[in-house]
C-alpha positions as MATLAB code, in Angstrom:
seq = 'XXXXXXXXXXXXXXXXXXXXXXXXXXXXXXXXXXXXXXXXXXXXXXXXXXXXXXXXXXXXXXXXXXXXXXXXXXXXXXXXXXXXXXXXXXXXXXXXXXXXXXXXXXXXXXXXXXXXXXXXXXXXXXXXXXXXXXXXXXXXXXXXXXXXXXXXXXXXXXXXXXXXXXXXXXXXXXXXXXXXXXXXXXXXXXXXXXXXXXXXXXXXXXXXXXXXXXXXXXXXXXXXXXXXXXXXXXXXXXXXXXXXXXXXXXXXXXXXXXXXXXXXXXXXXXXXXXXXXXXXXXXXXXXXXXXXXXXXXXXXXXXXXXXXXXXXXXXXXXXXXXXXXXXXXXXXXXXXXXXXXXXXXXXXXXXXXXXXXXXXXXXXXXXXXXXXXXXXXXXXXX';
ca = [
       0.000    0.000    0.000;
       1.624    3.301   -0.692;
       1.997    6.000    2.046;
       0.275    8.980    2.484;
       0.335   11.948    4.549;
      -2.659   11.692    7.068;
      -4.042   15.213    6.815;
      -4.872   14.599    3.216;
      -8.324   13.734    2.395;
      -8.979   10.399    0.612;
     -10.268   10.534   -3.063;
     -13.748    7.989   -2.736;
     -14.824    5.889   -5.863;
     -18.625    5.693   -7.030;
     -19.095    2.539   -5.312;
     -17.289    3.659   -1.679;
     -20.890    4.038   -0.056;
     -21.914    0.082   -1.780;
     -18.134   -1.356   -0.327;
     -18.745    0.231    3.215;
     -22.653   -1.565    3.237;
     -21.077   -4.563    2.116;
     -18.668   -4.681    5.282;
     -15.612   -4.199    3.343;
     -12.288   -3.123    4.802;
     -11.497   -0.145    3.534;
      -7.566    1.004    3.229;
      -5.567    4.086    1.818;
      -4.252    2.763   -1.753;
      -3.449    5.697   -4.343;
      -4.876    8.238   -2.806;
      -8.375    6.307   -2.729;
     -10.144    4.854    0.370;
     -10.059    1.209   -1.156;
     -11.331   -2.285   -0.629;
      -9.110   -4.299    0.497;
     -11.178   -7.245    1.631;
     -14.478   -8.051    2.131;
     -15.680  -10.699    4.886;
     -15.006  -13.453    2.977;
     -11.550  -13.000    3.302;
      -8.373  -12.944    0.755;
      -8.272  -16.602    0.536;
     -11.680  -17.239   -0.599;
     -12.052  -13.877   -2.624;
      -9.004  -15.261   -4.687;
     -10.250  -18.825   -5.364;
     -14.086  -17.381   -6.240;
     -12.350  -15.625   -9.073;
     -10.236  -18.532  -10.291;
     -13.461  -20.950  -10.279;
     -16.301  -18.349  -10.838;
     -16.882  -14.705  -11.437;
     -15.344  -11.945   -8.986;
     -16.171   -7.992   -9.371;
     -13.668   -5.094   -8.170;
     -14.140   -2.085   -8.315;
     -10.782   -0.784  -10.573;
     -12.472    3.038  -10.901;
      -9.212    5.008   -9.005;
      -7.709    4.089  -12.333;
      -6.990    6.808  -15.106;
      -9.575    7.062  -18.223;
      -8.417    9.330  -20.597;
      -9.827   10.351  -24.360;
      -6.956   11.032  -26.781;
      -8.092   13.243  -29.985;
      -5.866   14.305  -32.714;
      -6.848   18.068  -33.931;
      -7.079   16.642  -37.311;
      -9.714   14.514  -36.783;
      -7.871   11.699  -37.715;
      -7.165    8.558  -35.401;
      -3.794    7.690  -37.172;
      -2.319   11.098  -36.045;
      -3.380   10.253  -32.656;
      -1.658    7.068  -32.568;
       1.196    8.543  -34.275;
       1.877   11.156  -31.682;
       1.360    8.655  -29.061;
       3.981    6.484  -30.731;
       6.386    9.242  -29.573;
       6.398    8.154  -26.126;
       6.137    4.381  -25.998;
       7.757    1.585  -28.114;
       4.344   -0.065  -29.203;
       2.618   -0.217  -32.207;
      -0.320    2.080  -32.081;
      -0.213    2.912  -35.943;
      -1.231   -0.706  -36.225;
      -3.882   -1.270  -33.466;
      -6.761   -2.056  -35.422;
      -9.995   -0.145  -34.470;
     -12.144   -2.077  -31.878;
      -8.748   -3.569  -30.255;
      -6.545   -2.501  -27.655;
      -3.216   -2.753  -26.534;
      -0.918   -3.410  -23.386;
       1.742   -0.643  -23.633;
       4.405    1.579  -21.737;
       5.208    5.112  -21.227;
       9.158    4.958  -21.242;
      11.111    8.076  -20.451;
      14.306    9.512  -21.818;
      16.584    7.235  -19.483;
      14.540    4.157  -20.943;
      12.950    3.549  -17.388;
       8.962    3.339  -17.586;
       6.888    5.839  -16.082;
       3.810    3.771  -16.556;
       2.322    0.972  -17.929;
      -1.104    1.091  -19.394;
      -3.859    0.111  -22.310;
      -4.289    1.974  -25.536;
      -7.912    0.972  -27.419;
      -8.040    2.576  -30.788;
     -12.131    3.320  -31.058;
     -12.127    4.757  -34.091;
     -12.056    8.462  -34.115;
     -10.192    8.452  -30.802;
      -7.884    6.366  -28.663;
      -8.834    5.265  -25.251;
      -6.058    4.357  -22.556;
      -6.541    3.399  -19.092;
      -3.575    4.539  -16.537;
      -2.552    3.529  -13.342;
      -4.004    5.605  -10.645;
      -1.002    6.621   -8.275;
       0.473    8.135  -12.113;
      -2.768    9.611  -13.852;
      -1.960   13.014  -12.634;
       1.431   12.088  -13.718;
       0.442   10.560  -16.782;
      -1.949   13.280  -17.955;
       0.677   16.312  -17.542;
       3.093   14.266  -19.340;
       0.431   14.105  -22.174;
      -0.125   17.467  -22.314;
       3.562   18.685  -22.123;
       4.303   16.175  -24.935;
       1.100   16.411  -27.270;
      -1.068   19.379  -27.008;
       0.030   20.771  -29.803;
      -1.720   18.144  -31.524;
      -3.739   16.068  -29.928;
      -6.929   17.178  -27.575;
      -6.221   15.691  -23.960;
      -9.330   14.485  -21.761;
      -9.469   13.127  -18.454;
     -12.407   11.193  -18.236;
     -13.149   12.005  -14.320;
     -16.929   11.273  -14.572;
     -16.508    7.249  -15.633;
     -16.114    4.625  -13.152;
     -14.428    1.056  -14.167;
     -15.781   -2.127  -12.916;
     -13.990   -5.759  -13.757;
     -15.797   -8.914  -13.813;
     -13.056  -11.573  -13.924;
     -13.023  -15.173  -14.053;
     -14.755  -18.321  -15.969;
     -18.101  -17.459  -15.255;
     -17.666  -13.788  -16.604;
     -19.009  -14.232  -20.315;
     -21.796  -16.237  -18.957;
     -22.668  -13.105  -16.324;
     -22.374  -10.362  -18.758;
     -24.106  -12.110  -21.105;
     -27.262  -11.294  -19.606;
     -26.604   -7.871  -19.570;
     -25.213   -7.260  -23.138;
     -25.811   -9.391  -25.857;
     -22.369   -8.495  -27.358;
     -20.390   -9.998  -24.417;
     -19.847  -13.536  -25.695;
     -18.523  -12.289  -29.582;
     -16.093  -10.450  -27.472;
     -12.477  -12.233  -27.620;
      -8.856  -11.081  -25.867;
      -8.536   -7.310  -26.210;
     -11.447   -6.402  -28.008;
     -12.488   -2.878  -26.763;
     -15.632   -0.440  -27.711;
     -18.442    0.895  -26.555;
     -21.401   -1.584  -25.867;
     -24.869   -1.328  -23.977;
     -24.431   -2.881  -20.607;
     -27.974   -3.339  -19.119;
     -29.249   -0.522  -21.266;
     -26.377    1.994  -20.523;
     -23.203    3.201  -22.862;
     -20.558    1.709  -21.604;
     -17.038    1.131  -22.939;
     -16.235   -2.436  -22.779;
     -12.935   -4.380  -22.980;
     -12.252   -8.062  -22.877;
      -9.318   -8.313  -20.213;
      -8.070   -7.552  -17.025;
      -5.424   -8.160  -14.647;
      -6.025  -11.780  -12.843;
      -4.477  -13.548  -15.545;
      -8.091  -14.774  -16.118;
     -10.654  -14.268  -19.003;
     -13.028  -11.090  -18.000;
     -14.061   -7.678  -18.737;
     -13.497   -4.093  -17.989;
     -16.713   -1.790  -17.801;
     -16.380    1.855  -18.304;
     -19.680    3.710  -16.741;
     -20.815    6.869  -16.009;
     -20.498    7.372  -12.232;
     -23.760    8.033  -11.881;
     -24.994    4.513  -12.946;
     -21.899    2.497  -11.563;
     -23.660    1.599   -8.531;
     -26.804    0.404  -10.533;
     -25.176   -1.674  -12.526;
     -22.384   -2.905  -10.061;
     -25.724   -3.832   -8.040;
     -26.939   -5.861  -11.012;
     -24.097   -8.126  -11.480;
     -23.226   -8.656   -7.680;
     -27.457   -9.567   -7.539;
     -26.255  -12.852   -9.416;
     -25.621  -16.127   -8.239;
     -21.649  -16.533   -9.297;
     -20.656  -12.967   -8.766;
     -18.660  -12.101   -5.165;
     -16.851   -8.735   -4.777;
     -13.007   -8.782   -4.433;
     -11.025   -6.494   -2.859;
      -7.509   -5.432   -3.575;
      -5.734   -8.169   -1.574;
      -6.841  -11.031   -3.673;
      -6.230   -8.682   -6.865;
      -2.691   -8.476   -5.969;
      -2.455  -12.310   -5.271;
      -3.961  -13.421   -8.844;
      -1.858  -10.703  -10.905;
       1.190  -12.106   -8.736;
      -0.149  -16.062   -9.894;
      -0.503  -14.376  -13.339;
       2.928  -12.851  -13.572;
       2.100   -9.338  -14.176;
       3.689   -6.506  -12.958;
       2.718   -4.037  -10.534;
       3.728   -0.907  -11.277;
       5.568    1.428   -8.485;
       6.533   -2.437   -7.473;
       8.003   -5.001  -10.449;
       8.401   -1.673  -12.656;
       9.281    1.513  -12.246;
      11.636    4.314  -13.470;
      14.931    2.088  -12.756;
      13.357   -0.460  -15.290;
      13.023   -0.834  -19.259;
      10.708   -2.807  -20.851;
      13.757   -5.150  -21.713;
      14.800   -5.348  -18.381;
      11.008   -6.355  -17.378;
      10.807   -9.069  -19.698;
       8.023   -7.166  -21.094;
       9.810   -7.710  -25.163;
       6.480   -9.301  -26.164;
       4.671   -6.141  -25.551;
       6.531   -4.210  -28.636;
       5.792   -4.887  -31.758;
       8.416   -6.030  -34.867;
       8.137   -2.843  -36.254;
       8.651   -0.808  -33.469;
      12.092   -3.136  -32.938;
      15.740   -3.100  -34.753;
      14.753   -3.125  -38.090;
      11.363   -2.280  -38.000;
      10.071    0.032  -40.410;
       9.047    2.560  -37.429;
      11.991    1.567  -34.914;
      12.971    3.868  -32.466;
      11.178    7.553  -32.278;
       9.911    7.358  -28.765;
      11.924    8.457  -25.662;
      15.132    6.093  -24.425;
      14.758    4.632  -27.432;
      18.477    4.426  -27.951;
      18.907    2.528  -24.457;
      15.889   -0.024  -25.178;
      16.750   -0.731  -28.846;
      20.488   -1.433  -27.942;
      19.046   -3.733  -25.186;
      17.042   -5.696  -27.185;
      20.207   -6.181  -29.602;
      22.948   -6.785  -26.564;
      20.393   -8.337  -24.018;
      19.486   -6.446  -20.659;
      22.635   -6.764  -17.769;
      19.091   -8.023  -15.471;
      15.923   -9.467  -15.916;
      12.840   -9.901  -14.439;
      12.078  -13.561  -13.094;
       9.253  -15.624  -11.510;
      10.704  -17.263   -8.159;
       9.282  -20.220   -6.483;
      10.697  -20.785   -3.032;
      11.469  -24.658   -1.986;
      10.171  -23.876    1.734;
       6.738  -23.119    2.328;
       7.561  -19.424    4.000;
       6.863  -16.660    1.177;
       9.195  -14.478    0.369;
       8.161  -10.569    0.717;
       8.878   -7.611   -1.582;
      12.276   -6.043   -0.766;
      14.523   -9.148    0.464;
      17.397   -9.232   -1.099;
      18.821  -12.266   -3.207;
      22.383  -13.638   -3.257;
      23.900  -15.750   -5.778;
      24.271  -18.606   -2.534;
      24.036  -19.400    0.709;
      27.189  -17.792    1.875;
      27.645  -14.676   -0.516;
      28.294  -11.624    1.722;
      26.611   -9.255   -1.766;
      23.402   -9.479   -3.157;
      22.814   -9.773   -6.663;
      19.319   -8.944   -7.089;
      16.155   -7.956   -4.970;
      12.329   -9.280   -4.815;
       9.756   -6.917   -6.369;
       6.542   -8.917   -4.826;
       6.362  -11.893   -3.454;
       3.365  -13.861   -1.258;
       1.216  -16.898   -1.014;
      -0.424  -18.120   -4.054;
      -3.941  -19.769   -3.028;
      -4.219  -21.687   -6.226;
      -1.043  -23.145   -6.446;
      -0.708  -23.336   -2.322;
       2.699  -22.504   -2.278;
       4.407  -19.480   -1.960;
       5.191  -17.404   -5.247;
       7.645  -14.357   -5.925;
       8.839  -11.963   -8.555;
      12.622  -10.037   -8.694;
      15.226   -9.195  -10.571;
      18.309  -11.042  -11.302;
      21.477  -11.057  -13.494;
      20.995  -11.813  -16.664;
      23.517  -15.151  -16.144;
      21.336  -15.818  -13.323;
      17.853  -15.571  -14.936;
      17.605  -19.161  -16.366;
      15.013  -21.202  -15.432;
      15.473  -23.613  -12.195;
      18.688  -21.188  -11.697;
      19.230  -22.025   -8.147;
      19.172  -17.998   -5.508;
      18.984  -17.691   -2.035;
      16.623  -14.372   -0.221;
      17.292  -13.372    3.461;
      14.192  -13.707    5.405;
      14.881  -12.392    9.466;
      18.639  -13.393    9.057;
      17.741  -16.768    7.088;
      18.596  -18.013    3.804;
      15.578  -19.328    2.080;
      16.318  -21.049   -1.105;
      14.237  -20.149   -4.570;
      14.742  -21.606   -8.212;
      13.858  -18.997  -11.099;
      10.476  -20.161  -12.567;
       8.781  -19.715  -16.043;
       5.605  -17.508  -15.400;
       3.022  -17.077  -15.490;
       2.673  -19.323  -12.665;
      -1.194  -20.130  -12.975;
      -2.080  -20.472  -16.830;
      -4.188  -18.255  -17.846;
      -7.493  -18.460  -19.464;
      -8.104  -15.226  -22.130;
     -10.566  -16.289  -24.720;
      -8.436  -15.681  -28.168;
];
């Protein structure tokens, strides 16, 4: 959870009043009075998800409307191709796109989604950077594009196997939907901007709504049979079981893309040799990486005890080494797997898989091996 200086006023979602009623616990995330848990506890908030349908309330997140003055969507994306290494150019209209905003050193300053709708892109930013986020926007692209927080929205996510089958009821669309589709649909009779994904490493959707009606409609889908609410506790857990980075956590400023093991996330012609490499900020760093390799790379660790291994411990090469060589970016118990599951960074001649570290937990070595991830397969409906 990040810190925050008690005099300031928490921010409150749409749905803080519905969370409270529901007997939630509530905690500072963001700037946000969030979620956290809800009676049912982490444990069983996590597996609902994995075997049915879970709903959290993701609204502290960033919406944000990108225009081009022209009028035209490929300007847009061709500004916005200025400050990340993905292909927007090429993001066909009705899809969207996992993507970073990398600065001049190369580090990222956020990750995020672009959805190209046509006569405007949609992206959806992390909420402790949307301030962040939008000034960077506006110092970078208001000469030609038309910047536009959209404050009023709130953003629901129904995750987990029994997802299509819930929102089916509510819009008829739903089930056509596959991986990374993104538009706007009629959820329950309202607009709505719907996306097929999320962040549990299972399939889903994200639900854009007016504020006004997120409550309604939040209502509606907890009112059925396979729907529980999740806090942020068992969000972090599946995204950690899904390998995905948390931002401020797994990446940050200090990181590239490269470094992240987040290559599969830029596009061939964004690359070395690509017909549109380069152009966006530390390009030179990132490029060279992907030619050279990165000196470290992200890794899934699995620890051979039981005890999980926490964000910040430090990792040594073995048992005995008096230097560390890398650190743990998050780390915890996975519910599905029942076993303790980690992410850090590592030398790149330590990164293979079953590569054999050692973290110091209270003045113990714990033993890990470096593990392919994700470490629960996921379930997106291509």
């Amino acid at each position: 959870m990040l810190a925050r200086d008690d005099l300031t006023p928490l921010n409150k979602t749409p749905l803080h009043g519905l969370h409270v009623s529901l007997g939630a616990k509530m905690v500072p995330f963001a700037g946000y009075d969030m979620p956290v848990q809800y009676p049912a506890g982490v444990l069983r908030e996590h597996l609902h998800t994995r075997s049915s349908a879970g709903l959290f309330d993701v609204s502290h997140m960033g919406q944000i409307a990108l225009t081009a003055k022209s009028g035209r969507v490929e300007d847009a994306a061709a500004a916005l191709e200025t400050l990340m290494p993905q292909d927007i150019l090429g993001l066909p209209r009705g899809r969207q796109r996992y993507a970073q905003f990398t600065d001049a050193n190369g580090g990222i300053l956020d990750d995020l989604m672009v959805a190209n709708f046509g006569n405007h892109l949609f992206l959806v930013v992390n909420a402790a950077c949307k301030a962040a986020d939008e000034a960077h926007l506006r110092a970078q692209l208001a000469d030609t594009c038309v910047i536009e927080p959209l404050d009023e929205r709130a953003l629901i996510a129904l995750q987990g196997p029994k997802a299509e089958t819930v929102l089916a009821k509510f819009c008829a669309e739903a089930p056509a939907m596959r991986f990374m589709d993104a538009g706007p649909r009629k959820v329950m009779g309202l607009d709505c901007i719907v996306s097929r994904s999320g962040y549990t490493g299972e399939d889903g959707f994200e639900i854009s709504v007016a504020a006004t009606s997120a409550e309604e409609l939040t209502r509606a889908l907890l009112a059925e049979a396979d729907v529980q609410p999740i806090g942020l506790g068992a969000r972090d857990s599946l995204r950690l079981e899904a390998g995905l980075c948390l931002y401020g956590h797994d990446i940050d400023t200090t990181t590239t893309p490269v470094e992240a093991t987040l290559e599969w996330s830029v596009q061939k012609v964004r690359r070395p040799g690509g017909q549109r490499a380069g152009g966006f900020l530390g390009a030179e760093k990132i490029l060279a990486q992907f030619g050279a390799g990165a000196p470290r790379r992200r890794v899934g660790l699995k620890p051979e005890g039981r005890a999980p291994v926490r964000e910040g411990a430090n990792l040594f090469a073995d048992e005995g080494a008096a230097e560390p060589v890398g650190k743990v970016t998050s780390g915890g118990f996975g519910p599905t797997l029942n076993a303790p599951v980690a992410m850090g960074y590592l030398p790149a001649a330590l990164a293979a898989i079953d590569t054999k570290v050692f973290a110091e937990v209270r003045g113990q070595r714990l033993a890990l091996r470096v593990a392919a991830t994700p470490f629960v397969k996921n379930t997106y409906k291509r």
